[in-house]
PDB file of N, CA, C and O in Angstrom:
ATOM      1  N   UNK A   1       4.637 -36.166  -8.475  1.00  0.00           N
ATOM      2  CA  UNK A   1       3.568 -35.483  -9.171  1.00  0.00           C
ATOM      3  C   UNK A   1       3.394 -34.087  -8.579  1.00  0.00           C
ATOM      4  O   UNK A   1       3.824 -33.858  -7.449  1.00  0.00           O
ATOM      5  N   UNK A   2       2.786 -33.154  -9.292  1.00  0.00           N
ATOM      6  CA  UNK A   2       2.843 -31.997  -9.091  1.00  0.00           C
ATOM      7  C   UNK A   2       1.074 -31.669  -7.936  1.00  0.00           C
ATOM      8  O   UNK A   2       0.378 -32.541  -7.416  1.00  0.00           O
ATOM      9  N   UNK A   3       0.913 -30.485  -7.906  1.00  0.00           N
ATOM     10  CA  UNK A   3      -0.234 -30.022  -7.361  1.00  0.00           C
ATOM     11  C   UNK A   3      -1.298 -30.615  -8.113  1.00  0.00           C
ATOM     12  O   UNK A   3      -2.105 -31.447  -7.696  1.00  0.00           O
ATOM     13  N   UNK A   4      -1.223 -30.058  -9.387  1.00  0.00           N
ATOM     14  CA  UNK A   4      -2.329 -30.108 -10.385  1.00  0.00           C
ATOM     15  C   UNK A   4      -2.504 -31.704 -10.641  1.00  0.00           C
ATOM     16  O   UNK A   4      -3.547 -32.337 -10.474  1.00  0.00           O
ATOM     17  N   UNK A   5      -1.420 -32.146 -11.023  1.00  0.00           N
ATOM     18  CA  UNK A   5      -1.807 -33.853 -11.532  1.00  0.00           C
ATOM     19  C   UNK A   5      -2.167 -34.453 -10.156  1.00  0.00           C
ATOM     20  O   UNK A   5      -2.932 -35.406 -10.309  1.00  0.00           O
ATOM     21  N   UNK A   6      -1.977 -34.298  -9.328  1.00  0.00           N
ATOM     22  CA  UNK A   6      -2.198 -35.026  -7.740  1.00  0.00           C
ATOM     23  C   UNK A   6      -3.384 -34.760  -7.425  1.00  0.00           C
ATOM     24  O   UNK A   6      -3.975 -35.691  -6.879  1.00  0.00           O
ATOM     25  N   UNK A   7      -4.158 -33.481  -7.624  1.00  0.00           N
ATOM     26  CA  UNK A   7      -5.644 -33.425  -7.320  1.00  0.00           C
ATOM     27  C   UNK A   7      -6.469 -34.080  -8.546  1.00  0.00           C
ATOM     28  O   UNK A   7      -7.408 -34.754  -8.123  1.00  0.00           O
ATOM     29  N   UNK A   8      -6.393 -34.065  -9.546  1.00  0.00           N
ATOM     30  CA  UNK A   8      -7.189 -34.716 -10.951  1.00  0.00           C
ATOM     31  C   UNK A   8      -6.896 -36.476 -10.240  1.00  0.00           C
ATOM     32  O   UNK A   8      -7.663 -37.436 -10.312  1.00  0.00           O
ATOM     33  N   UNK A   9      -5.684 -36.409  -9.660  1.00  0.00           N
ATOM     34  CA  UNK A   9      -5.485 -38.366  -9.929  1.00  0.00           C
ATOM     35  C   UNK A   9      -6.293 -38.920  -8.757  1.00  0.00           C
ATOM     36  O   UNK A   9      -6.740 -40.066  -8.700  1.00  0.00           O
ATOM     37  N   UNK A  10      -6.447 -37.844  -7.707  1.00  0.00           N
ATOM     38  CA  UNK A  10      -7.587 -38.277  -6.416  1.00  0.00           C
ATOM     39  C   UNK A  10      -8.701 -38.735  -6.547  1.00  0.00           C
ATOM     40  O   UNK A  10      -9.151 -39.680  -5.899  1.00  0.00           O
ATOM     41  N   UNK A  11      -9.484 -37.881  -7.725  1.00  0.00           N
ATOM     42  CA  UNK A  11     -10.591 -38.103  -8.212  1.00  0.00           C
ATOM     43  C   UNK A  11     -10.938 -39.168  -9.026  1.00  0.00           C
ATOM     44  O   UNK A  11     -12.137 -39.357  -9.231  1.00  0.00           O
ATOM     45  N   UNK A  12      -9.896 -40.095  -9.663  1.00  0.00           N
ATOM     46  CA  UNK A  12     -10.247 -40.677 -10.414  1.00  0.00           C
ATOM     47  C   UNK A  12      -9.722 -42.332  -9.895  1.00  0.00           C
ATOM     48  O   UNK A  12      -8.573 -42.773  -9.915  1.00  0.00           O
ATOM     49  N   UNK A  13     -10.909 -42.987  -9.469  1.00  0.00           N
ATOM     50  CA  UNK A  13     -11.177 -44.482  -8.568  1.00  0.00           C
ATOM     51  C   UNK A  13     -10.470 -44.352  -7.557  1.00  0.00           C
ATOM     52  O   UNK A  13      -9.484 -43.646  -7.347  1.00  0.00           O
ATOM     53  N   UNK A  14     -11.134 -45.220  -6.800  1.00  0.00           N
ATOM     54  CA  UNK A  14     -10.127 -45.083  -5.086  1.00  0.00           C
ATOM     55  C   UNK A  14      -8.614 -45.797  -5.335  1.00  0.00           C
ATOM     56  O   UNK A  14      -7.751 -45.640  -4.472  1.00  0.00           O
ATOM     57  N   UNK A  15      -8.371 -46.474  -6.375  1.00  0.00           N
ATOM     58  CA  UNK A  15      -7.152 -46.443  -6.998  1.00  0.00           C
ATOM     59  C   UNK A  15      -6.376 -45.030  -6.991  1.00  0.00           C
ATOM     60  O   UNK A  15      -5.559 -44.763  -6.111  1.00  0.00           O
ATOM     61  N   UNK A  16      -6.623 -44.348  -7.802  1.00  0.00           N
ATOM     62  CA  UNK A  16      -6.231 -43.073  -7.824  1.00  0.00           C
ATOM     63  C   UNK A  16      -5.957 -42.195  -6.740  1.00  0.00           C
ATOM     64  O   UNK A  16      -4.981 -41.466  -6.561  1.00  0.00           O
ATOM     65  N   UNK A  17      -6.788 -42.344  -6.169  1.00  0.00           N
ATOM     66  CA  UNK A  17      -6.687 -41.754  -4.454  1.00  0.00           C
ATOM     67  C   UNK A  17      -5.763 -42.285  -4.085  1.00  0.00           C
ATOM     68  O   UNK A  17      -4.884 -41.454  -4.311  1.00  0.00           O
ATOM     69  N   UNK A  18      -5.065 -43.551  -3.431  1.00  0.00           N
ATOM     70  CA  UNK A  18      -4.047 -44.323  -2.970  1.00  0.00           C
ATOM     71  C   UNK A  18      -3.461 -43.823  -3.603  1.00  0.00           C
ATOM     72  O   UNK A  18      -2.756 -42.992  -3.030  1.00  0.00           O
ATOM     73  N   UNK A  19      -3.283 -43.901  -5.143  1.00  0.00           N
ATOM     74  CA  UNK A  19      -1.537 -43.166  -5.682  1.00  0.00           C
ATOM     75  C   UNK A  19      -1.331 -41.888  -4.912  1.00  0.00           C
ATOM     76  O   UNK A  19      -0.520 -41.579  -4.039  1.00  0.00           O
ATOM     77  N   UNK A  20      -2.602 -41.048  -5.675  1.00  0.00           N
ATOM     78  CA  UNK A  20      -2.569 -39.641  -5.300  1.00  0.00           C
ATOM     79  C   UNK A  20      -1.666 -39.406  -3.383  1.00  0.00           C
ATOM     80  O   UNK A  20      -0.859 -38.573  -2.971  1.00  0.00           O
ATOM     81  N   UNK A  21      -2.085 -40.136  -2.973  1.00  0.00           N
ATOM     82  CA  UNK A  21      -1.746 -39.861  -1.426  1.00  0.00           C
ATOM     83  C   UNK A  21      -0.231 -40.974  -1.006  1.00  0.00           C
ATOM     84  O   UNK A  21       0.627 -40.871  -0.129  1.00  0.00           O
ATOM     85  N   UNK A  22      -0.425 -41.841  -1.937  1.00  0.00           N
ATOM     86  CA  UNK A  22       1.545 -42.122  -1.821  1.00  0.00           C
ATOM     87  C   UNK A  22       2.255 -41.484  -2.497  1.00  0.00           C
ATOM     88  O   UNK A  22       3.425 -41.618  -2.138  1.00  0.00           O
ATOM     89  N   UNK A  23       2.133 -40.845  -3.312  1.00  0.00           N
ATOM     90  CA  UNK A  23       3.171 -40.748  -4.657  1.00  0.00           C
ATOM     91  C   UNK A  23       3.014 -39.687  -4.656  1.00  0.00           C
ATOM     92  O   UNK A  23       4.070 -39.091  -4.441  1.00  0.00           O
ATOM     93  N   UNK A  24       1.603 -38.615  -4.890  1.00  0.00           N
ATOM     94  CA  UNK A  24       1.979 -36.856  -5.214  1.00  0.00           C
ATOM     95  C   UNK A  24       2.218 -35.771  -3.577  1.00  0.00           C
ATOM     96  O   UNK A  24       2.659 -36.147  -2.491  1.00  0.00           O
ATOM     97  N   UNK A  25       1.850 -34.724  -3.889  1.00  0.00           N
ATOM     98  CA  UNK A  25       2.068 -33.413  -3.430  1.00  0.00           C
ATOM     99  C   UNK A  25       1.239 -33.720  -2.398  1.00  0.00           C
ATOM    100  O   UNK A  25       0.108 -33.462  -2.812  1.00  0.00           O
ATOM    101  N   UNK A  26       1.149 -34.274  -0.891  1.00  0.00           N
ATOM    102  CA  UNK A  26      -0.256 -34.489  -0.323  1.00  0.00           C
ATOM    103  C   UNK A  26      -0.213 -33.280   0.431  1.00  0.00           C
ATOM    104  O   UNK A  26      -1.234 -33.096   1.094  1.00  0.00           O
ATOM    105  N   UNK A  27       0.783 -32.282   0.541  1.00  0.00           N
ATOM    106  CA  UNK A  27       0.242 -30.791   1.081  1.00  0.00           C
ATOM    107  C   UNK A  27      -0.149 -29.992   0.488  1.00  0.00           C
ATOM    108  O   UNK A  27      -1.022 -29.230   0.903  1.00  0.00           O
ATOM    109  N   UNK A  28       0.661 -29.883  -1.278  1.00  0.00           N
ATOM    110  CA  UNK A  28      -0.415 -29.079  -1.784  1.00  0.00           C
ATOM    111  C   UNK A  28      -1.468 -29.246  -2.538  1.00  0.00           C
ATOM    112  O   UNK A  28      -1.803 -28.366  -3.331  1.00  0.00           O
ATOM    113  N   UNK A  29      -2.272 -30.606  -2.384  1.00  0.00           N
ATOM    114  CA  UNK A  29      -3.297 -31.027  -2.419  1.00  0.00           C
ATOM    115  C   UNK A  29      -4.355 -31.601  -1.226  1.00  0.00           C
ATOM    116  O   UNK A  29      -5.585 -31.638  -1.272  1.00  0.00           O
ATOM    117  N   UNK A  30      -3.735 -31.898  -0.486  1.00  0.00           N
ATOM    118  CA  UNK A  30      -4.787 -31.787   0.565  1.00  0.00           C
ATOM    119  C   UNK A  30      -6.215 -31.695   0.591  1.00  0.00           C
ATOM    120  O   UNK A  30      -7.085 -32.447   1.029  1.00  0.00           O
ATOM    121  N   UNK A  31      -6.248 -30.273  -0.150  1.00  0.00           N
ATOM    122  CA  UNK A  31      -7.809 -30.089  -0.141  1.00  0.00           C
ATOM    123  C   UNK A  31      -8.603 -31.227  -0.880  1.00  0.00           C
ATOM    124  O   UNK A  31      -9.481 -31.949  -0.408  1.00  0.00           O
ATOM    125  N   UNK A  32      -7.955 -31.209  -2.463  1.00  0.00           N
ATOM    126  CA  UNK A  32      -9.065 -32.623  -3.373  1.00  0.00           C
ATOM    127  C   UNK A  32      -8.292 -33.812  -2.639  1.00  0.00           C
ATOM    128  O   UNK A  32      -9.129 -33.947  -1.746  1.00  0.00           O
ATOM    129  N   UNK A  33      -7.428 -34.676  -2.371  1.00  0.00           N
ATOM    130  CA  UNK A  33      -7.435 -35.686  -1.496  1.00  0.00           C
ATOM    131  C   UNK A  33      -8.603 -35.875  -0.769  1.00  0.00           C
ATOM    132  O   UNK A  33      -9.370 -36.835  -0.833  1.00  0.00           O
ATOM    133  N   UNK A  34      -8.696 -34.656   0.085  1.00  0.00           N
ATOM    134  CA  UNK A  34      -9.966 -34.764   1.655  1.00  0.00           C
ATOM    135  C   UNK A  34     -10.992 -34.752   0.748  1.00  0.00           C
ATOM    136  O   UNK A  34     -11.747 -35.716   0.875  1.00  0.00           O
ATOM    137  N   UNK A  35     -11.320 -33.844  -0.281  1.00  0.00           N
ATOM    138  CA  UNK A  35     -12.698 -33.787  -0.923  1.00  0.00           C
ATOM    139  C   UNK A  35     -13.208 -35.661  -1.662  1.00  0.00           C
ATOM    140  O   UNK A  35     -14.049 -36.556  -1.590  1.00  0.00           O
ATOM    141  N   UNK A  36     -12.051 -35.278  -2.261  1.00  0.00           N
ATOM    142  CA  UNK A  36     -11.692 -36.780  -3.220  1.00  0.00           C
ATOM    143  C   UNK A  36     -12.686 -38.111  -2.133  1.00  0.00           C
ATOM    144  O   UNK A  36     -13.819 -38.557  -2.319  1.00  0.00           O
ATOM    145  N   UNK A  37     -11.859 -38.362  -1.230  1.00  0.00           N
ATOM    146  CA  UNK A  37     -11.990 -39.008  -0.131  1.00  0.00           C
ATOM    147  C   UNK A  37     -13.769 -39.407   0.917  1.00  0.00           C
ATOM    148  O   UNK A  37     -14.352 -40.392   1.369  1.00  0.00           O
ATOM    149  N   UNK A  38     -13.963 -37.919   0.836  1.00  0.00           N
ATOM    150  CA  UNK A  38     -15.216 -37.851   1.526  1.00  0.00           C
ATOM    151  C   UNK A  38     -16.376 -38.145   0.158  1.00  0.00           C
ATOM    152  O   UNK A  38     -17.513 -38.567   0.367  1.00  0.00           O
ATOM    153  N   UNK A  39     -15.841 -37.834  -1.235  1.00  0.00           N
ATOM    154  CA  UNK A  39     -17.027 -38.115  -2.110  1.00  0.00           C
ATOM    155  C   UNK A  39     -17.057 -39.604  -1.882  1.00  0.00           C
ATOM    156  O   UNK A  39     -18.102 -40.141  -1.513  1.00  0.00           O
ATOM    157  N   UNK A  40     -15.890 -40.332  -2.099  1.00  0.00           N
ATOM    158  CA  UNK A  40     -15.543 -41.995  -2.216  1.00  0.00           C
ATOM    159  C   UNK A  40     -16.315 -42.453  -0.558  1.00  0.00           C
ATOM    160  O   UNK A  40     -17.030 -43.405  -0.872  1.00  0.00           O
ATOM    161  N   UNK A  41     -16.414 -42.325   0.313  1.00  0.00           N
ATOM    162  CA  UNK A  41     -16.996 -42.856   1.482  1.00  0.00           C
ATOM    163  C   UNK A  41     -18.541 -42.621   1.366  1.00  0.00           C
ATOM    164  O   UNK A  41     -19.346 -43.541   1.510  1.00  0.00           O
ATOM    165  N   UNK A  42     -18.893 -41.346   1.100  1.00  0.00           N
ATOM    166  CA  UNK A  42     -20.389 -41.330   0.686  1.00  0.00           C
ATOM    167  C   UNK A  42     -21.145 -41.720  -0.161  1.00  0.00           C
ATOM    168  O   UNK A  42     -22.367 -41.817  -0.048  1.00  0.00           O
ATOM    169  N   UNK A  43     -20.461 -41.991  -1.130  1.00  0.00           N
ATOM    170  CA  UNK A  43     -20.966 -42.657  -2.087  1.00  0.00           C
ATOM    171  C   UNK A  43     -21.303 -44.250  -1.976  1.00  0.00           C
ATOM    172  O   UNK A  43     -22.107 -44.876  -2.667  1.00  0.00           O
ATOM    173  N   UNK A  44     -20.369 -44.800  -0.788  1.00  0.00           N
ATOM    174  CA  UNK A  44     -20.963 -45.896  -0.527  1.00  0.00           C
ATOM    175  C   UNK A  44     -22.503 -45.832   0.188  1.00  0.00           C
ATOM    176  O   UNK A  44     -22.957 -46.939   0.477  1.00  0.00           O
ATOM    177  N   UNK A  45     -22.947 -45.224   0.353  1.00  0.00           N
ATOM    178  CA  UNK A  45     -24.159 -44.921   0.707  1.00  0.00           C
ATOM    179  C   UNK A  45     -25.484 -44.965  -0.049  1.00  0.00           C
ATOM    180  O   UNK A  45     -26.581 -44.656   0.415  1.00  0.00           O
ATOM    181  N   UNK A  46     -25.171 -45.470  -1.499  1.00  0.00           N
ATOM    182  CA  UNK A  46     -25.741 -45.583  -2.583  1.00  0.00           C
ATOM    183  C   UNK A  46     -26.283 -46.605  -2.632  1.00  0.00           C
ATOM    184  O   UNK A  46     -27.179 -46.632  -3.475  1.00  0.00           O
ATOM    185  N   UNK A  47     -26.072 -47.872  -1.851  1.00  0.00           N
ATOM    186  CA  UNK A  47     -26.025 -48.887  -1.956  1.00  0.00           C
ATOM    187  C   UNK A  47     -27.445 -49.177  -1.300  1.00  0.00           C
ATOM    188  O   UNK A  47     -28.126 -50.146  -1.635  1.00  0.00           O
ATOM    189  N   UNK A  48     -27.902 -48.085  -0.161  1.00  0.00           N
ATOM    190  CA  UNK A  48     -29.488 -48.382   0.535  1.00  0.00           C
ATOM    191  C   UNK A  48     -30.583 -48.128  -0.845  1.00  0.00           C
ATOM    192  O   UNK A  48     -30.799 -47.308  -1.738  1.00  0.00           O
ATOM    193  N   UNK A  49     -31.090 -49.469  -0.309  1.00  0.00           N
ATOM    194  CA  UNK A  49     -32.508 -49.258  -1.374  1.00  0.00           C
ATOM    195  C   UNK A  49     -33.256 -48.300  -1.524  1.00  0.00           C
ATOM    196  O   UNK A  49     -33.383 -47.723  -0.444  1.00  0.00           O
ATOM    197  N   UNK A  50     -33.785 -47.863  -2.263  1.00  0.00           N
ATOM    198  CA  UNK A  50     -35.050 -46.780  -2.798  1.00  0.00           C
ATOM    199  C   UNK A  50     -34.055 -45.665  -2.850  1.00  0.00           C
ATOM    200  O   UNK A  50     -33.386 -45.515  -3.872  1.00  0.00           O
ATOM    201  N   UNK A  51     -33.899 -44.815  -1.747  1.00  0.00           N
ATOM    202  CA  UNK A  51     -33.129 -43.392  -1.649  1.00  0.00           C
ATOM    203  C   UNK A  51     -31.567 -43.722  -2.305  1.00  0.00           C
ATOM    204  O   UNK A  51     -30.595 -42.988  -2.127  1.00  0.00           O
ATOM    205  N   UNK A  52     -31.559 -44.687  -2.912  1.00  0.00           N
ATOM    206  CA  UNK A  52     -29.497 -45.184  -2.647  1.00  0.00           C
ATOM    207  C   UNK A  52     -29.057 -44.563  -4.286  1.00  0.00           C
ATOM    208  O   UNK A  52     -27.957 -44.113  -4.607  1.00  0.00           O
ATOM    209  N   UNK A  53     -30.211 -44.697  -5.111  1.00  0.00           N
ATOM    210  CA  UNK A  53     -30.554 -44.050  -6.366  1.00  0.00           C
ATOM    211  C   UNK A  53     -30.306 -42.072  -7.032  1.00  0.00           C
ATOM    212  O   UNK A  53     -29.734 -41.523  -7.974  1.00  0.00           O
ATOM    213  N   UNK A  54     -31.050 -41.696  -5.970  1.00  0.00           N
ATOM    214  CA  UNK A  54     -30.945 -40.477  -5.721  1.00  0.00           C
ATOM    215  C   UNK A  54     -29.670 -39.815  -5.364  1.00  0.00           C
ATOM    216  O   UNK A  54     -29.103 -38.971  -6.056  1.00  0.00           O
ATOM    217  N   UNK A  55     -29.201 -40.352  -4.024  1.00  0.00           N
ATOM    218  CA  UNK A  55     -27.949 -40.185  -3.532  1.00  0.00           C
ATOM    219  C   UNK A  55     -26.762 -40.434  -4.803  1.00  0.00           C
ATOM    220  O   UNK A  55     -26.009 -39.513  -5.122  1.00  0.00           O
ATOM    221  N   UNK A  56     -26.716 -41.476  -5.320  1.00  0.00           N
ATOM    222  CA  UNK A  56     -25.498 -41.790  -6.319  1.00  0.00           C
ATOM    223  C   UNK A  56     -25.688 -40.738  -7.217  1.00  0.00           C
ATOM    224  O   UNK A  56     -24.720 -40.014  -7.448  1.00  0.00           O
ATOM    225  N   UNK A  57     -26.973 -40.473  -7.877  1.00  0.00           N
ATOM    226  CA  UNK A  57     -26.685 -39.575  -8.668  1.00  0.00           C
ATOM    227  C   UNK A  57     -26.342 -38.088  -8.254  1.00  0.00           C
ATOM    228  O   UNK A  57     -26.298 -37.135  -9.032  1.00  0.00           O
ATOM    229  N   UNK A  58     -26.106 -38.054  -6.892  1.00  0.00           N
ATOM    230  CA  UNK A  58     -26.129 -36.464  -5.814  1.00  0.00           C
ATOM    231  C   UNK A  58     -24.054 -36.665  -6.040  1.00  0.00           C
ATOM    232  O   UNK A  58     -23.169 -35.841  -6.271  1.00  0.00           O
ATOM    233  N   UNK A  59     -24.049 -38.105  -5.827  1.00  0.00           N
ATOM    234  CA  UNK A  59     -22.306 -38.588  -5.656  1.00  0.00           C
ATOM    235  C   UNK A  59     -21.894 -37.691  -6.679  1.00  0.00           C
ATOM    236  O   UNK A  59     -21.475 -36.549  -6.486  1.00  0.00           O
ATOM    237  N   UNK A  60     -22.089 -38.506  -8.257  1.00  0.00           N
ATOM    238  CA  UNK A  60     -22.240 -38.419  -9.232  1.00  0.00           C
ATOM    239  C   UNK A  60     -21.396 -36.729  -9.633  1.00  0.00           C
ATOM    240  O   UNK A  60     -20.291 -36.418 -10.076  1.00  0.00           O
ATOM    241  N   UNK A  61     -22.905 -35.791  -9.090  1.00  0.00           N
ATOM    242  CA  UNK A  61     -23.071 -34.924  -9.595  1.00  0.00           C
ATOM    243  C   UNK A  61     -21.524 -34.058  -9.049  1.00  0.00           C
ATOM    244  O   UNK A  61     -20.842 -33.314  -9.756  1.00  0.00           O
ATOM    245  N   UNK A  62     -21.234 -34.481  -7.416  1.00  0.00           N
ATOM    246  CA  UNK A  62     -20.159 -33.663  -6.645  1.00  0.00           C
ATOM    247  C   UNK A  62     -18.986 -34.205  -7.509  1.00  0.00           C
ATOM    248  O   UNK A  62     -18.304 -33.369  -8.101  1.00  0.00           O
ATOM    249  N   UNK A  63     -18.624 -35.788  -7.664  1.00  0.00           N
ATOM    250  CA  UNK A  63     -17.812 -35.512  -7.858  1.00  0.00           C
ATOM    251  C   UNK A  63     -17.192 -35.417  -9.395  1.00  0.00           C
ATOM    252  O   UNK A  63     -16.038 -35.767  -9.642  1.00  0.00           O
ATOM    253  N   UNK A  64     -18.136 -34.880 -10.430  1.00  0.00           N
ATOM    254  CA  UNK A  64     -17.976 -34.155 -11.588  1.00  0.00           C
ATOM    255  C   UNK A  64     -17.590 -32.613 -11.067  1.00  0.00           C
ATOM    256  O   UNK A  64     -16.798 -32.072 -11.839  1.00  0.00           O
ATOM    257  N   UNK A  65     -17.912 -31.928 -10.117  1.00  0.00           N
ATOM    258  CA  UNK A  65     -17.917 -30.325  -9.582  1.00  0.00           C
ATOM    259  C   UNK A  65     -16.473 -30.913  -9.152  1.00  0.00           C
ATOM    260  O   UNK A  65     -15.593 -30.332  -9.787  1.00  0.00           O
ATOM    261  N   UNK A  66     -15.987 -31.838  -8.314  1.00  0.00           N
ATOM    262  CA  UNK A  66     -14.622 -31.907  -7.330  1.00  0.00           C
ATOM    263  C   UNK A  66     -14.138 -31.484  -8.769  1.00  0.00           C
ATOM    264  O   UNK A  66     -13.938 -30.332  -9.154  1.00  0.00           O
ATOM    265  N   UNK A  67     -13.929 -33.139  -9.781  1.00  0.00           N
ATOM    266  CA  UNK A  67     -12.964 -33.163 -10.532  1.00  0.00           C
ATOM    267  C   UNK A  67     -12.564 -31.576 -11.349  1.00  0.00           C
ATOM    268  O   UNK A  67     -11.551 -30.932 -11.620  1.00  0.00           O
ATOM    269  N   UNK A  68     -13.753 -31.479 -11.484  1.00  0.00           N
ATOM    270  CA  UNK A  68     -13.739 -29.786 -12.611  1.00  0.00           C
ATOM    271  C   UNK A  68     -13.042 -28.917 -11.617  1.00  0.00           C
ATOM    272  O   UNK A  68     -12.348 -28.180 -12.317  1.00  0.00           O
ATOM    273  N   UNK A  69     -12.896 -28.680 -10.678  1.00  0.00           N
ATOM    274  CA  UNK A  69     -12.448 -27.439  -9.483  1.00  0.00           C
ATOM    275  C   UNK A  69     -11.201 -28.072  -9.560  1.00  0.00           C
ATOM    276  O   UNK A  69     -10.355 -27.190  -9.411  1.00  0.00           O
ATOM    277  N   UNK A  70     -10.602 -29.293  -9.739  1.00  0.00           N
ATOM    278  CA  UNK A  70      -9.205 -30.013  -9.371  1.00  0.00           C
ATOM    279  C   UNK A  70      -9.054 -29.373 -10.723  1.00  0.00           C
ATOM    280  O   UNK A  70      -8.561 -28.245 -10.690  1.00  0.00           O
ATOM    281  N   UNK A  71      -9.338 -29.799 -11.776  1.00  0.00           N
ATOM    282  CA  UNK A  71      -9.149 -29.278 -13.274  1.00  0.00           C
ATOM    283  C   UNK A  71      -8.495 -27.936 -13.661  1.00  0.00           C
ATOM    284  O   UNK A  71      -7.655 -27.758 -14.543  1.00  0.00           O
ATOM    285  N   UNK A  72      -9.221 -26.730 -12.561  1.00  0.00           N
ATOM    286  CA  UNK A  72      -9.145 -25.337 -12.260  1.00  0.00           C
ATOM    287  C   UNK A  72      -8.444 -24.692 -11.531  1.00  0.00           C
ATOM    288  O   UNK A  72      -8.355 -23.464 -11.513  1.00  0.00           O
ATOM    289  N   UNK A  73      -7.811 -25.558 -10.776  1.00  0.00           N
ATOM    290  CA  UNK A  73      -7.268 -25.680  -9.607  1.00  0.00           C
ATOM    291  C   UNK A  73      -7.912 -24.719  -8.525  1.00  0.00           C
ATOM    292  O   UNK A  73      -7.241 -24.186  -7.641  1.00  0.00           O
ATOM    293  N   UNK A  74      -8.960 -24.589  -8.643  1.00  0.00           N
ATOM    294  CA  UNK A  74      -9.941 -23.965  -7.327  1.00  0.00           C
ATOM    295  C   UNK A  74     -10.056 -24.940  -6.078  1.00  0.00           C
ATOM    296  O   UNK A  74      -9.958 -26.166  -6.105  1.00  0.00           O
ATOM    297  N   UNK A  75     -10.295 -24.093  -4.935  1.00  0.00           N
ATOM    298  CA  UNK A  75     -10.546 -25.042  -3.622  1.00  0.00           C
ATOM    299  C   UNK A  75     -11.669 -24.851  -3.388  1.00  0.00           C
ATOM    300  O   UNK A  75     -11.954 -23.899  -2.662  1.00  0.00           O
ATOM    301  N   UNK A  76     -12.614 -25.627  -3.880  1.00  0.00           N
ATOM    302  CA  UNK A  76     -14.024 -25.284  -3.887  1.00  0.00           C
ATOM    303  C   UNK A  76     -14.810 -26.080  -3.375  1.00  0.00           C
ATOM    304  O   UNK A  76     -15.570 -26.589  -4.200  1.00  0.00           O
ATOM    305  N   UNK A  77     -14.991 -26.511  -1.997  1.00  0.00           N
ATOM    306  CA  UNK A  77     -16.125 -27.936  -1.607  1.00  0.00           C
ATOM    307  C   UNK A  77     -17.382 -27.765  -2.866  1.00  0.00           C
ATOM    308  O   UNK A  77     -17.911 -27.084  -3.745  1.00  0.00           O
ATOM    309  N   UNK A  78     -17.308 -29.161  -1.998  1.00  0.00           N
ATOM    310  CA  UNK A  78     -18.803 -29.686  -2.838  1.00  0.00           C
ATOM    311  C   UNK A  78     -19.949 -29.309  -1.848  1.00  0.00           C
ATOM    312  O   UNK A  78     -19.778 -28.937  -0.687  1.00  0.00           O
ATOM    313  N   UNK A  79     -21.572 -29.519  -2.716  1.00  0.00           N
ATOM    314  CA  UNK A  79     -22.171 -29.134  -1.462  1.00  0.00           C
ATOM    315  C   UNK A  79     -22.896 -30.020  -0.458  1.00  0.00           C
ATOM    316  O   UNK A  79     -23.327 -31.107  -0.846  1.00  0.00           O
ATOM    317  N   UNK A  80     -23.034 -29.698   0.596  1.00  0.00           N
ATOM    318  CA  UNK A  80     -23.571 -30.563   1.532  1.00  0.00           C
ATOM    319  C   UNK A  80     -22.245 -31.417   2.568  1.00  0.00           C
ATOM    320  O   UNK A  80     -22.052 -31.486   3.782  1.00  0.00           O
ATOM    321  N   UNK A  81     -21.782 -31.774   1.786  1.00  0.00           N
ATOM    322  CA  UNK A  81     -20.706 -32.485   2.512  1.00  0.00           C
ATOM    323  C   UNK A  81     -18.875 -32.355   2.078  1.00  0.00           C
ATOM    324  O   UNK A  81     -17.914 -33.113   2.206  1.00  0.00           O
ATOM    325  N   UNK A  82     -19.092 -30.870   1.481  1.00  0.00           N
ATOM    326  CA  UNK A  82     -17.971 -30.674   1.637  1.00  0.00           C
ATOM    327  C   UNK A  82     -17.013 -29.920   2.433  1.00  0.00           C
ATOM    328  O   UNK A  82     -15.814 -29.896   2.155  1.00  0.00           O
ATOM    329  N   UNK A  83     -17.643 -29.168   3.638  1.00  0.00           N
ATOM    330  CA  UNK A  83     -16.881 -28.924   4.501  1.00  0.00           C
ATOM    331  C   UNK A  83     -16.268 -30.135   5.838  1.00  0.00           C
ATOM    332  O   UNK A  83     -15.599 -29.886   6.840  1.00  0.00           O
ATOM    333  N   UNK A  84     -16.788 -31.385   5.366  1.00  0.00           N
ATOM    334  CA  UNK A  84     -16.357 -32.494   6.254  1.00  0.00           C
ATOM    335  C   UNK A  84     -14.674 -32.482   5.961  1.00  0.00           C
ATOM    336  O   UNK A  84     -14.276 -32.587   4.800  1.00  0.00           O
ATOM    337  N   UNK A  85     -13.550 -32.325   7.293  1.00  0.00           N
ATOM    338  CA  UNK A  85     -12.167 -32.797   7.004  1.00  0.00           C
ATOM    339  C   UNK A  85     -11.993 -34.232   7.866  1.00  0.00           C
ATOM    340  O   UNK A  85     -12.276 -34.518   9.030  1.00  0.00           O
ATOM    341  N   UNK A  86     -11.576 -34.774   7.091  1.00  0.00           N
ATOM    342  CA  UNK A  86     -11.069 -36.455   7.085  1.00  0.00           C
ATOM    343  C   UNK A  86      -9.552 -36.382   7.423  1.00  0.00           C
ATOM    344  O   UNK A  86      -9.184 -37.128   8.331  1.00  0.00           O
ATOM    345  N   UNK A  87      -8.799 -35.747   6.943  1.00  0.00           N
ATOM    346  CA  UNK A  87      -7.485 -35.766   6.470  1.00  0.00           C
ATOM    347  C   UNK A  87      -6.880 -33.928   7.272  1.00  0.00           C
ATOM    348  O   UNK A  87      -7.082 -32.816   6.784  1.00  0.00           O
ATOM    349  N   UNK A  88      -6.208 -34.248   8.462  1.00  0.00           N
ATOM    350  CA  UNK A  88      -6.036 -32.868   8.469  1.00  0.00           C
ATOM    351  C   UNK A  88      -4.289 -32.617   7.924  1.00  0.00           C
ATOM    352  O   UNK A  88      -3.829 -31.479   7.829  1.00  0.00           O
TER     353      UNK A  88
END
């Protein structure tokens, strides 16, 4: 897979991520992998009562911005937690 299809396929279920990171470009994607990655771990965070609501829809919101920037091919964190690297 190329740059472009390898960052769109990160984003889409942690399925996608696993391909994305066996199968495509993982250097010249890197960036949505790590982004990809850090939305999918925080988002488990959704799961605490009362605030877990808020947060998912915060998930939600980043990783509609990831996918669209993968779309664009911009390297654009998300905010709040997108300068976290997971993946160097």
């Amino acid at each position: 897979m190329d740059k472009k299809t390898t960052s769109i396929v990160a984003y889409i279920t942690w399925i996608g991520l696993v391909i994305a990171f066996c199968a495509g470009d993982k250097e010249g994607a890197k960036f949505h992998l790590n982004q990809a990655l850090v939305i999918f771990l925080f988002s488990l965070l959704s799961v605490i009562p009362c605030i877990g609501i808020i947060w998912g829809i915060f998930m939600l919101v980043c990783w509609i911005m990831g996918l669209i920037a993968a779309i664009n091919q911009e390297e654009k964190p998300v905010p709040l937690i997108g300068k976290i690297q997971l993946l160097k």
